[in-house]
N, C-alpha and C positions, 0 to 999 in steps of 0.2 A: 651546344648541341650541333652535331654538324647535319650537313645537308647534301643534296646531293642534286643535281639538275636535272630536270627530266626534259625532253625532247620537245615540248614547246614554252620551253626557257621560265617556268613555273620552278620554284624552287619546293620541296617539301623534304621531311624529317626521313632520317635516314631509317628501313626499318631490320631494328636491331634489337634481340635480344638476347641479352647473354647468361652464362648459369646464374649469374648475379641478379640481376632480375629476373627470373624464374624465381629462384630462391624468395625474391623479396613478396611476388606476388603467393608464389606459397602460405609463406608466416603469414602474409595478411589476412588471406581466406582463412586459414586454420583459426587464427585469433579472432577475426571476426565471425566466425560461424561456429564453432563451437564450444571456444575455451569458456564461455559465460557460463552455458547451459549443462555439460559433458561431465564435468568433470566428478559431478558427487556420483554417477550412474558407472563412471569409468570405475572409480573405487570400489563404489559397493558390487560390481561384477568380480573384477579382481580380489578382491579382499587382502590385499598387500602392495605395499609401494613398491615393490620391486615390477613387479607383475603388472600396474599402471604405468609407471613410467615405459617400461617395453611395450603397452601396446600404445601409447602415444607414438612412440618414435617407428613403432612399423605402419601406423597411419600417417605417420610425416612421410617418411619413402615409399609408401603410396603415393600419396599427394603429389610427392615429387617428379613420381612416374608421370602422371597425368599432365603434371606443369610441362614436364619436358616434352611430352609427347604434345600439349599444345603448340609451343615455340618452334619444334618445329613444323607442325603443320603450319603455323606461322609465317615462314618462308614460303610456303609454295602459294598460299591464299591469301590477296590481298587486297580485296575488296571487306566492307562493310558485311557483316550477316558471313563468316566466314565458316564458322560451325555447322551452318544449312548447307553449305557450299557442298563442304567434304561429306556430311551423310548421305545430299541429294547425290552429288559425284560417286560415291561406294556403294549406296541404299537403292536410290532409286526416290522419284519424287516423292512417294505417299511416305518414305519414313522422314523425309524431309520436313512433309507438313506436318508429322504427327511431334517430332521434334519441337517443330516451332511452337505446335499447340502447346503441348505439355511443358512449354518450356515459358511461356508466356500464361497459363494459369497454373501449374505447380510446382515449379523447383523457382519462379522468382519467387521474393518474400512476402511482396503484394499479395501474389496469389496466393500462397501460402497465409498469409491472414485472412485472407478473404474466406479461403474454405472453413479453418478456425473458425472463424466469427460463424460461417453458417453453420456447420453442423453444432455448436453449443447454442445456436436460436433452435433450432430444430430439436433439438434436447430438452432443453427447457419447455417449448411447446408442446413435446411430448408428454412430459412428465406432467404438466397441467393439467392436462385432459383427463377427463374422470373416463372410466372403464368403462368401455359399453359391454350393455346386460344383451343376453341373447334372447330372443324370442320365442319361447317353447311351448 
């Protein structure tokens, strides 16, 4: 890995990303996030492999758009929290925080089981409950 020196003679990683990495963090996310769950719903939408396989790969070059356009925001932001960075810098603070919010209970996976697990408690509690009779 090479390095680079910064101006009070701390060394750190150089930062670099290239199509090649873009590329690899693509596949990863695609593989990790949907190939488990997508695919019998890809089919049965499509109802032909020709037709599934094309919309996989026009959601890859999606994906790809998005990778790339992080890499290079990459380059300009280089602090820690850098996706707050650019929406507080283009948005303005409140979509910054709403970012952060919704990004911290709904798009991680955490949070995303968490609201699962509530709404199927909240389901089941519902469904317990006998009917209330009206008063007439």
């Amino acid at each position: 890995m090479s390095t680079t020196l910064q101006t009070d003679g701390a060394e750190t990683p150089q930062r670099v990303l290239g199509p090649f990495s873009a590329t690899c963090i693509v596949i990863g996310a695609i593989i990790g996030v949907g190939i488990f769950f997508n695919p019998s719903r890809v089919a049965a939408l499509t109802e032909s492999p020709a037709l599934a396989l094309g919309a996989w790969a026009l959601a890859g070059a999606i994906a790809m758009c998005g990778a790339m356009t992080f890499a290079a925001l990459g380059q300009r932001y280089f602090a820690s929290g850098a996706q707050y960075e650019v929406i507080r810098d283009g948005y303005g603070a409140g979509a910054g925080f709403v970012f952060v919010l919704c990004n911290a209970t709904v798009e991680s996976a955490s949070g995303r089981r968490l609201a699962q697990s509530t709404a199927m408690t909240l389901a089941t509690i519902a469904r317990s409950r006998p009917p209330r009779r009206s008063s007439a």
